[in-house]
C-alpha positions as CSV (number, residue, x, y, z in Angstrom):
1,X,0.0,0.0,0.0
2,X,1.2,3.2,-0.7
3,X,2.5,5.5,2.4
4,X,-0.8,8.7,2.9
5,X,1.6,11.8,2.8
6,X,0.4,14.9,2.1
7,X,0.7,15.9,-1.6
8,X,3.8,17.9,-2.2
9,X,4.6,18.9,-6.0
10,X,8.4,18.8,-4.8
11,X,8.8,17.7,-2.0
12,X,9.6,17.6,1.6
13,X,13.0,18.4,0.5
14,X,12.6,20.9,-2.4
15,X,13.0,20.5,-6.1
16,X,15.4,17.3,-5.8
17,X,16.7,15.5,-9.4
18,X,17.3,12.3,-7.7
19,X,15.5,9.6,-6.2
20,X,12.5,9.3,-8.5
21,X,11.1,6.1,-9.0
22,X,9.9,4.5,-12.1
23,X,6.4,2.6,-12.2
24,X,5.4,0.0,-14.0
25,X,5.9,1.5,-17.6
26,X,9.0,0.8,-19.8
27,X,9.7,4.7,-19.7
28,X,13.1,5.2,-18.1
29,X,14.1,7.2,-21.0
30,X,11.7,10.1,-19.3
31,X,12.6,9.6,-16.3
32,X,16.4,10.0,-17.2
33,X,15.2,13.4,-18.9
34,X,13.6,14.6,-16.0
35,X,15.8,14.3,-14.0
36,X,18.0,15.9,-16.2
37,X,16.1,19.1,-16.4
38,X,15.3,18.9,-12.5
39,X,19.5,19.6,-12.6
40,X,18.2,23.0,-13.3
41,X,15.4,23.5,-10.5
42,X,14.7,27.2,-11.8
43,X,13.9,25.3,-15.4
44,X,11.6,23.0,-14.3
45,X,9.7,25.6,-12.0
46,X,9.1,27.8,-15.2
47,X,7.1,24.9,-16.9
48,X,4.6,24.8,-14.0
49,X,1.9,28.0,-13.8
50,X,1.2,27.1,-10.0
51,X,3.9,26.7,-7.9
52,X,2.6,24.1,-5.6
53,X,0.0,21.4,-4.9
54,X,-3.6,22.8,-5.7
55,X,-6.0,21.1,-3.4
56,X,-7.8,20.7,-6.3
57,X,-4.9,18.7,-8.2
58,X,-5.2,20.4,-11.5
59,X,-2.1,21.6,-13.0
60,X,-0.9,23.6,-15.8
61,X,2.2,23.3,-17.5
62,X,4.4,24.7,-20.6
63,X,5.7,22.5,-22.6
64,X,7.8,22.8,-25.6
65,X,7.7,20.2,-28.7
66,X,9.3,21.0,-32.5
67,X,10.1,25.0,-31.2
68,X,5.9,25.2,-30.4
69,X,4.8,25.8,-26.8
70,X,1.7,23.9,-25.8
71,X,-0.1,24.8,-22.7
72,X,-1.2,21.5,-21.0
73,X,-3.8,20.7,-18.2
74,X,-3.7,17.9,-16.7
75,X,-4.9,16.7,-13.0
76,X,-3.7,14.5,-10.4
77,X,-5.6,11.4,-11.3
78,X,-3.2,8.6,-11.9
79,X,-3.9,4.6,-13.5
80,X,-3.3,2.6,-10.4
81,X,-2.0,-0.9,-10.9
82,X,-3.8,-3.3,-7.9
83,X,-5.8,-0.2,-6.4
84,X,-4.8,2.0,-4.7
85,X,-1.4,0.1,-4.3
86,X,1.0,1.3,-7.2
87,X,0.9,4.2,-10.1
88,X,1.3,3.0,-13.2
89,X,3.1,6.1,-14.2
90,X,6.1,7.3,-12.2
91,X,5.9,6.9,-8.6
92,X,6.0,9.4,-5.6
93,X,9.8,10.0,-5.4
94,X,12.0,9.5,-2.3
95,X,11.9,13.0,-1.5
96,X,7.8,12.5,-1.3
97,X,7.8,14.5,-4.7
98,X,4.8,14.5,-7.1
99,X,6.7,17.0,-9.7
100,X,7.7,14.0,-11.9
101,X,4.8,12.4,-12.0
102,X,2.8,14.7,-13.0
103,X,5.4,16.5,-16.0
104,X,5.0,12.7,-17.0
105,X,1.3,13.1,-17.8
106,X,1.6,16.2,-19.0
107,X,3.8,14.7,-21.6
108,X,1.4,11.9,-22.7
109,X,-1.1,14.2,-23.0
110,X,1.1,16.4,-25.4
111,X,1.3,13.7,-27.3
C-alpha cells in the first residue's frame, strides 16, 4: 500500500533530481530526462503555472515540442496498478515529490 503523505509537487526536501522512481511503464528514457532538467530546479519551475499542490490537483504546465509551446492541463488522477497500491506512471519519489509524476502526464497528454 502506498504510504498517505500529504501531496507535495516537490517535496519535503525541495526541487530534488534524484530519487525518482519508475512505475510499471517501460519509460526510463523520461525519467532520465527529467531528471536531467530537475539539474536546473529554476527550469523545471518555469514549466509549472502554479507553484505548488492545488488542493484541487489540476495543473498547468508549458511544454515545448518542435520549437511550439503547448499549454497543457492535466490533473492529479493517476492509473493505479492493484488499487490504490502502485501508479502505473512514475511513482512518488523518495523526497515525497509529485513533480515528476505529474510533468510525465503532462507529456502523454502532449502527445
Amino acid at each position: 500500500m502506498y504510504p498517505r503523505v500529504a501531496p507535495s509537487l516537490w517535496g519535503d526536501k525541495g526541487l530534488q533530481p534524484y530519487g525518482l522512481r519508475q512505475g510499471l511503464l517501460s519509460d526510463c528514457w523520461i525519467l532520465g530526462t527529467a531528471a536531467a532538467i530537475a539539474e536546473h530546479p529554476e527550469r523545471l519551475k518555469k514549466m509549472f503555472t502554479q507553484r505548488d499542490y492545488t488542493k484541487e490537483g489540476i495543473f498547468e504546465m508549458t511544454m515545448w515540442h518542435k520549437g511550439a509551446n503547448h499549454k497543457i492541463v492535466v490533473d492529479d488522477r493517476l492509473p493505479m496498478y492493484k488499487m490504490p497500491s502502485t501508479p502505473i506512471s512514475f511513482q512518488m519519489s523518495d523526497n515525497n515529490a509529485w513533480w515528476a509524476t505529474i510533468v510525465e502526464k503532462g507529456y502523454a497528454k502532449m502527445h
